[in-house]
PDB file of N, CA, C and O in Angstrom:
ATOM      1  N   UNK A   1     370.879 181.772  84.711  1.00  0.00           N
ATOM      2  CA  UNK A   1     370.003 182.589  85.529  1.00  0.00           C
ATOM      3  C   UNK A   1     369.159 181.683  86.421  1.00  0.00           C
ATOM      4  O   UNK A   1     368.575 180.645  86.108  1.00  0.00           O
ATOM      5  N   UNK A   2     369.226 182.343  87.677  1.00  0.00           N
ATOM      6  CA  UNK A   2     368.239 181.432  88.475  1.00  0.00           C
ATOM      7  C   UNK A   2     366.837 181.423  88.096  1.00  0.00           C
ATOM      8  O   UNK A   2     366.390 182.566  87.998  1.00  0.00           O
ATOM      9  N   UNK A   3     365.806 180.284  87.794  1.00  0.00           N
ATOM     10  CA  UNK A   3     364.401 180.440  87.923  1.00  0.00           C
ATOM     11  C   UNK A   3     364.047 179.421  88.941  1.00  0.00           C
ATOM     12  O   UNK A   3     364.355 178.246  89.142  1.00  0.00           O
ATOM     13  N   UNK A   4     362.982 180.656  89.736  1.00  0.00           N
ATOM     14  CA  UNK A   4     362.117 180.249  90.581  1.00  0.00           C
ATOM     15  C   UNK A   4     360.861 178.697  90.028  1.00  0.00           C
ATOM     16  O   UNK A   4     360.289 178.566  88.946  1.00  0.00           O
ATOM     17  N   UNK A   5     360.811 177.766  91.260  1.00  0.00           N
ATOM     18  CA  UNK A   5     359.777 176.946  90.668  1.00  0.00           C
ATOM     19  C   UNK A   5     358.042 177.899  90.561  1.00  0.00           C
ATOM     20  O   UNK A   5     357.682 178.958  91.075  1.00  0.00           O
ATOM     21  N   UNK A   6     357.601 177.292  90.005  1.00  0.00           N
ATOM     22  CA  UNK A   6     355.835 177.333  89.662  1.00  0.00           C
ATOM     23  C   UNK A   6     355.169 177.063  90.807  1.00  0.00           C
ATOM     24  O   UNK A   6     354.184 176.414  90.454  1.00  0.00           O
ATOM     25  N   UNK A   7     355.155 177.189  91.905  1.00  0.00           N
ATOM     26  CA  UNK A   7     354.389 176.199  93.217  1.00  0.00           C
ATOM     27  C   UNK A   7     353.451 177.259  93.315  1.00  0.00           C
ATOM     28  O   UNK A   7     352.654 176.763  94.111  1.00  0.00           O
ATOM     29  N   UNK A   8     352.978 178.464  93.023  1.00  0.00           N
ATOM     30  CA  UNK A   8     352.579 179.311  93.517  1.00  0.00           C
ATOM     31  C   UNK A   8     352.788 180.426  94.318  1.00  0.00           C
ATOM     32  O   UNK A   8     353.977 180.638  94.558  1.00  0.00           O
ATOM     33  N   UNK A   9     352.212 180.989  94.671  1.00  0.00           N
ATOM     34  CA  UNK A   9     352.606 182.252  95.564  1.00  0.00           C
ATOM     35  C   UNK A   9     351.682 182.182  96.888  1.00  0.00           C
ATOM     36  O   UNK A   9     350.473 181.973  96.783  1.00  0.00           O
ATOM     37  N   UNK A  10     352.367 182.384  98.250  1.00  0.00           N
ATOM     38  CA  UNK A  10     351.092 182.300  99.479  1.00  0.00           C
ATOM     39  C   UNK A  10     351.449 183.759 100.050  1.00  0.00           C
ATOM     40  O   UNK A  10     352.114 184.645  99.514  1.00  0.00           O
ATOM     41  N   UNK A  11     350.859 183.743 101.197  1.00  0.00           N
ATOM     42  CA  UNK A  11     350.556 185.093 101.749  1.00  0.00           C
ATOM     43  C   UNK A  11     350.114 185.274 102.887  1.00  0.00           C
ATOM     44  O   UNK A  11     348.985 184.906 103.212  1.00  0.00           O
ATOM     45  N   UNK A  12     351.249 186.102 103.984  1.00  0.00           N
ATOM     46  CA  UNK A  12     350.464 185.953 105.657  1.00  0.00           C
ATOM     47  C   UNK A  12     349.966 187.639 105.778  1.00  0.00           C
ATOM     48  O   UNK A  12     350.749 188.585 105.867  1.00  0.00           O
ATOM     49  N   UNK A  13     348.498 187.727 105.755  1.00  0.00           N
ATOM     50  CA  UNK A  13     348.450 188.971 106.404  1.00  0.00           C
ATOM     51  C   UNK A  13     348.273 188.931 107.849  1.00  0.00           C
ATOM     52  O   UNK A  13     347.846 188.201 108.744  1.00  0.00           O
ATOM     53  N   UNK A  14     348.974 190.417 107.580  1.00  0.00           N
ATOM     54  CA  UNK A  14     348.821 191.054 109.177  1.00  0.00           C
ATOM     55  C   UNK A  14     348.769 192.144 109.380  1.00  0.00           C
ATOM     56  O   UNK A  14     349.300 193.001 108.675  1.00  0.00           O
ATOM     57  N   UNK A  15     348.047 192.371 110.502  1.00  0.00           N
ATOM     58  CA  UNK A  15     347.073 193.771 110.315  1.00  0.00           C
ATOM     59  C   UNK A  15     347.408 194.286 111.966  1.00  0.00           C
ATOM     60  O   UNK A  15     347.818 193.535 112.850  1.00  0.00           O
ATOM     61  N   UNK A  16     347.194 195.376 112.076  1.00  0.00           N
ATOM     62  CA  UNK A  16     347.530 196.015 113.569  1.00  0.00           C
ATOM     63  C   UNK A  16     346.325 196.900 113.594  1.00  0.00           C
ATOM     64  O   UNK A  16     346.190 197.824 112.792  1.00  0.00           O
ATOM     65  N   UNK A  17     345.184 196.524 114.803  1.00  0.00           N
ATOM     66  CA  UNK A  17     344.251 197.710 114.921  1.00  0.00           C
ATOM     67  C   UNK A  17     344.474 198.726 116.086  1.00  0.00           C
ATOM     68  O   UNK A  17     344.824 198.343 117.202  1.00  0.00           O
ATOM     69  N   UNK A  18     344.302 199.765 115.842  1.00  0.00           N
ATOM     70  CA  UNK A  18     344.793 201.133 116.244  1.00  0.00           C
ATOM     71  C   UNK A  18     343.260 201.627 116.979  1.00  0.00           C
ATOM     72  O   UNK A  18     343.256 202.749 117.487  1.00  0.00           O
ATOM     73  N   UNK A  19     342.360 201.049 117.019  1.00  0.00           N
ATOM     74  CA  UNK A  19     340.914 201.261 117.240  1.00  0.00           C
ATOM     75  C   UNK A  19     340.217 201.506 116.732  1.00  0.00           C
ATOM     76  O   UNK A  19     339.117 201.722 117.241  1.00  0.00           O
ATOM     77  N   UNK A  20     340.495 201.644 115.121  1.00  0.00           N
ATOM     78  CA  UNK A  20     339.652 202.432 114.152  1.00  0.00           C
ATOM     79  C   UNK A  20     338.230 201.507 114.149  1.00  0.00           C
ATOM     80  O   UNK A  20     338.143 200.364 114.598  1.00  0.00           O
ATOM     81  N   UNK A  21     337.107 202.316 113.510  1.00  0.00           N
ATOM     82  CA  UNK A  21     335.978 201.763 114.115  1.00  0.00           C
ATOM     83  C   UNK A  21     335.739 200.746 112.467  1.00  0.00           C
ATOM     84  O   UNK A  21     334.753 200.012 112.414  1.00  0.00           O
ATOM     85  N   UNK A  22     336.700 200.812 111.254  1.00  0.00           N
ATOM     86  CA  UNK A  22     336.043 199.947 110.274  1.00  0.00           C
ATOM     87  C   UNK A  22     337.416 199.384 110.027  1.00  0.00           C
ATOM     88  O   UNK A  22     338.015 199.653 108.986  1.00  0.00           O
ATOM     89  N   UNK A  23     337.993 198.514 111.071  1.00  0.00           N
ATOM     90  CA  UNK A  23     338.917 197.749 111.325  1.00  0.00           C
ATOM     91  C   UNK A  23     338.492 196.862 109.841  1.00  0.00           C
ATOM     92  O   UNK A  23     339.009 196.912 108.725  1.00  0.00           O
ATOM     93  N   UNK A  24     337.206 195.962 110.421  1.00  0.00           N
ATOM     94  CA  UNK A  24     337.351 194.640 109.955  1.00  0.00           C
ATOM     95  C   UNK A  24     337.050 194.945 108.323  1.00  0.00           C
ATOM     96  O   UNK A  24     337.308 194.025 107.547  1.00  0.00           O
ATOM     97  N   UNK A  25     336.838 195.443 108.107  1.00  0.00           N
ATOM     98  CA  UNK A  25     336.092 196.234 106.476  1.00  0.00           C
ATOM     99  C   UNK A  25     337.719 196.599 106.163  1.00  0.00           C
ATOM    100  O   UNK A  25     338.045 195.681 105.410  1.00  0.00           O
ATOM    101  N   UNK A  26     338.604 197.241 106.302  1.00  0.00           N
ATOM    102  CA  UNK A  26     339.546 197.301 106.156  1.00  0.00           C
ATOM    103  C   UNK A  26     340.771 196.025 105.626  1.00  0.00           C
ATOM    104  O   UNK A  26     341.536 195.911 104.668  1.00  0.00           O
ATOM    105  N   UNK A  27     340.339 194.967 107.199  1.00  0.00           N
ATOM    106  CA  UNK A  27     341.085 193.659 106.702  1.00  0.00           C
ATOM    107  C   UNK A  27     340.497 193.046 105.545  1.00  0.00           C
ATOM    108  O   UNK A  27     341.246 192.715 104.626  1.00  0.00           O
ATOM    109  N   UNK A  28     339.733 192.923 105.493  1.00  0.00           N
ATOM    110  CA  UNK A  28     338.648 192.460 104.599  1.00  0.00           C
ATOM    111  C   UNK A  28     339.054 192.702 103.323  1.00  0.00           C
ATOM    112  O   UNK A  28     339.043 191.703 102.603  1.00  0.00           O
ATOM    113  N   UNK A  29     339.473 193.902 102.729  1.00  0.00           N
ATOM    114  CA  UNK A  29     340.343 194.663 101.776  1.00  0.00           C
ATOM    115  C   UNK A  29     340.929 194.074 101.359  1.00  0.00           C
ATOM    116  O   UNK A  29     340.684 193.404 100.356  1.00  0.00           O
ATOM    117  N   UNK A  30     342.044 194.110 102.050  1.00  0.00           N
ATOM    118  CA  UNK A  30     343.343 193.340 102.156  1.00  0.00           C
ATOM    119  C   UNK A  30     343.242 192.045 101.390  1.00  0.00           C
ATOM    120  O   UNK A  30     343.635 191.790 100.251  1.00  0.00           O
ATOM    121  N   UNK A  31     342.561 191.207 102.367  1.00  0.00           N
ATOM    122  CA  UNK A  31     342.479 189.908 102.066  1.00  0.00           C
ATOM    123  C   UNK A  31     342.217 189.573 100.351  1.00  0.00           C
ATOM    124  O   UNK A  31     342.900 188.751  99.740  1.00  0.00           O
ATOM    125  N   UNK A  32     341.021 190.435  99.680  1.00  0.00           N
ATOM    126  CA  UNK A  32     340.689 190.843  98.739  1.00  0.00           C
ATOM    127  C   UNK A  32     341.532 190.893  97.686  1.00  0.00           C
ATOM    128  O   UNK A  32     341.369 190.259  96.643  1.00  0.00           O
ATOM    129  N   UNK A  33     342.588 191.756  97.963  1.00  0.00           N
ATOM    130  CA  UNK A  33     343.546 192.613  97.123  1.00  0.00           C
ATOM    131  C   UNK A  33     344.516 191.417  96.983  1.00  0.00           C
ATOM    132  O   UNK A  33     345.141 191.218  95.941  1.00  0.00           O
ATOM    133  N   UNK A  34     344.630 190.511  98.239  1.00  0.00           N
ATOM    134  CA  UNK A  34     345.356 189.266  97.937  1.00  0.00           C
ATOM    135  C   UNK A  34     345.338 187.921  97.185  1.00  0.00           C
ATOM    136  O   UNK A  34     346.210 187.296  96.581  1.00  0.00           O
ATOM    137  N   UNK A  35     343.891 187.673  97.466  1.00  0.00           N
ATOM    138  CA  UNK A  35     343.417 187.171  96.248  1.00  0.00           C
ATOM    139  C   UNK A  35     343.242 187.268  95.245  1.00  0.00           C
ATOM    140  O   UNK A  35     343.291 186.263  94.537  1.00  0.00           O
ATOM    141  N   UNK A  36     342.904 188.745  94.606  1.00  0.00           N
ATOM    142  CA  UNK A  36     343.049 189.124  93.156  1.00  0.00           C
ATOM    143  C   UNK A  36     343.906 189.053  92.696  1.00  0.00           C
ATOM    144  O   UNK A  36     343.943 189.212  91.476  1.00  0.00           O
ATOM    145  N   UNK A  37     345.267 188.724  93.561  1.00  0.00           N
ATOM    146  CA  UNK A  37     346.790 188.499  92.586  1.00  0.00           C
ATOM    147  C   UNK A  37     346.892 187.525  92.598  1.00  0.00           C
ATOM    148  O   UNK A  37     348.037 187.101  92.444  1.00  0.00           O
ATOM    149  N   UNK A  38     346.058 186.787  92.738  1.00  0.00           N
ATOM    150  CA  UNK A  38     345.977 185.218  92.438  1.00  0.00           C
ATOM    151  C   UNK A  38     347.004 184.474  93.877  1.00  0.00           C
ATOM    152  O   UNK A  38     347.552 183.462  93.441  1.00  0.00           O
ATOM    153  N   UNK A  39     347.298 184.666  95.080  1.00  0.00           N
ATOM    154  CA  UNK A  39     347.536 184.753  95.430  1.00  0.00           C
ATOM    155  C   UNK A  39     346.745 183.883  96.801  1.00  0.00           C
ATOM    156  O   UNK A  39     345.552 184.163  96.919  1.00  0.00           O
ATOM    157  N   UNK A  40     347.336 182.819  97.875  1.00  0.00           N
ATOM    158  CA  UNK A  40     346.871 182.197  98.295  1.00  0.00           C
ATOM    159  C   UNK A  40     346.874 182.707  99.658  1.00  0.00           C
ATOM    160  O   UNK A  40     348.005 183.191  99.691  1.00  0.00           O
ATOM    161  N   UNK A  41     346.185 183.002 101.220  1.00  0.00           N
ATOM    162  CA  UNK A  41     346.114 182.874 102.544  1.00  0.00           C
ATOM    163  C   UNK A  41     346.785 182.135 103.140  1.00  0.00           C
ATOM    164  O   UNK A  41     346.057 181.150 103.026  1.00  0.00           O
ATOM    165  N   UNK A  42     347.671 181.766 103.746  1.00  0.00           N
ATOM    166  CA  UNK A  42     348.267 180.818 104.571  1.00  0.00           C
ATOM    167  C   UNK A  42     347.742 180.976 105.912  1.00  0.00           C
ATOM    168  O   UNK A  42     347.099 180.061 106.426  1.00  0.00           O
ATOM    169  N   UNK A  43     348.037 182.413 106.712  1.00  0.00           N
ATOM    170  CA  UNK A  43     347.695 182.931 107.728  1.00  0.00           C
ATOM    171  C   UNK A  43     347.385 184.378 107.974  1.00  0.00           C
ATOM    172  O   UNK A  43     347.695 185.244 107.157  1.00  0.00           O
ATOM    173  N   UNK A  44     346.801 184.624 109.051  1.00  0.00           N
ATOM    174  CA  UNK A  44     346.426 185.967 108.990  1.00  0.00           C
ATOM    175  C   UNK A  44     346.643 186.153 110.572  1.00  0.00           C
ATOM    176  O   UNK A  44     346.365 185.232 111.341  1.00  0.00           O
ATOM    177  N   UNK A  45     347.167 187.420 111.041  1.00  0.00           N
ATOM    178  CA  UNK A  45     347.680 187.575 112.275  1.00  0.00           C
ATOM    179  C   UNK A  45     347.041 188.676 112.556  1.00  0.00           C
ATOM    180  O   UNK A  45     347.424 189.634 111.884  1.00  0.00           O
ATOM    181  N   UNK A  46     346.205 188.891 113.305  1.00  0.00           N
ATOM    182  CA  UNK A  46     345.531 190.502 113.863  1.00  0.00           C
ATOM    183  C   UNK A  46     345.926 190.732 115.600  1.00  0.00           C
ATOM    184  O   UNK A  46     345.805 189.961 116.552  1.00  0.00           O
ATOM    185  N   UNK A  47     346.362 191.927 115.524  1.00  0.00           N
ATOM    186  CA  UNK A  47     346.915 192.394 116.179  1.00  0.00           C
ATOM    187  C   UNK A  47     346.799 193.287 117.104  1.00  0.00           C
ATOM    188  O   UNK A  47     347.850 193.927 117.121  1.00  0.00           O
ATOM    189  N   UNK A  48     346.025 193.696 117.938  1.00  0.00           N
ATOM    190  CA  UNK A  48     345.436 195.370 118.859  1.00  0.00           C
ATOM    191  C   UNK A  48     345.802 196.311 119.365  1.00  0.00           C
ATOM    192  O   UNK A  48     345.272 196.200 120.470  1.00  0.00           O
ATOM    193  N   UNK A  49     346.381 197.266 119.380  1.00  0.00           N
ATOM    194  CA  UNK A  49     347.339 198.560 119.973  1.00  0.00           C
ATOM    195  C   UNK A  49     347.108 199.227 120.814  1.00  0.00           C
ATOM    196  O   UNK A  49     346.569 198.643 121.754  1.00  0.00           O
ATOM    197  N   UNK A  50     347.266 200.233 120.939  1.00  0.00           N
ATOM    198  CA  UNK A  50     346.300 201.182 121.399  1.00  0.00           C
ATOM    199  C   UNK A  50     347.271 202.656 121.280  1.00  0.00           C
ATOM    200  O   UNK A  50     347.013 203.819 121.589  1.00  0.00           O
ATOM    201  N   UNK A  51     348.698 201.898 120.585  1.00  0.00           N
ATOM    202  CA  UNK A  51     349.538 203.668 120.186  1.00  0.00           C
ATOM    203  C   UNK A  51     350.142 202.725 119.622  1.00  0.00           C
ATOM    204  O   UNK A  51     350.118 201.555 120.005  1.00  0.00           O
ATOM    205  N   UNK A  52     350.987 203.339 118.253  1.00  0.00           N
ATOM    206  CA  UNK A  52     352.088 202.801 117.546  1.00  0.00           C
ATOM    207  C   UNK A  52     353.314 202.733 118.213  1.00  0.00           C
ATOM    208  O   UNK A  52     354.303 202.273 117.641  1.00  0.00           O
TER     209      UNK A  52
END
């Protein structure tokens, strides 16, 4: 069976704002939720719309 090495786990968020007015409270979340899985930031990409 294949096993994966131990190096850890990283993580790029990316976020698309649509204009909502609690954008950054939102990313903020995120980021959060990523760290609690023990889980590292590499990069974070934000993004601006204005329609899907």
């Amino acid at each position: 069976m294949f096993e994966r090495p131990n190096e850890g786990k990283s993580a790029c968020v990316i976020s698309i704002n649509f204009g909502d007015v609690d954008f950054e409270e939102s990313v903020q979340e995120i980021k959060e939720l990523v760290l609690s899985a023990d889980m590292k930031i590499v990069s974070t990409v934000n993004i601006k719309r204005s329609a899907p």
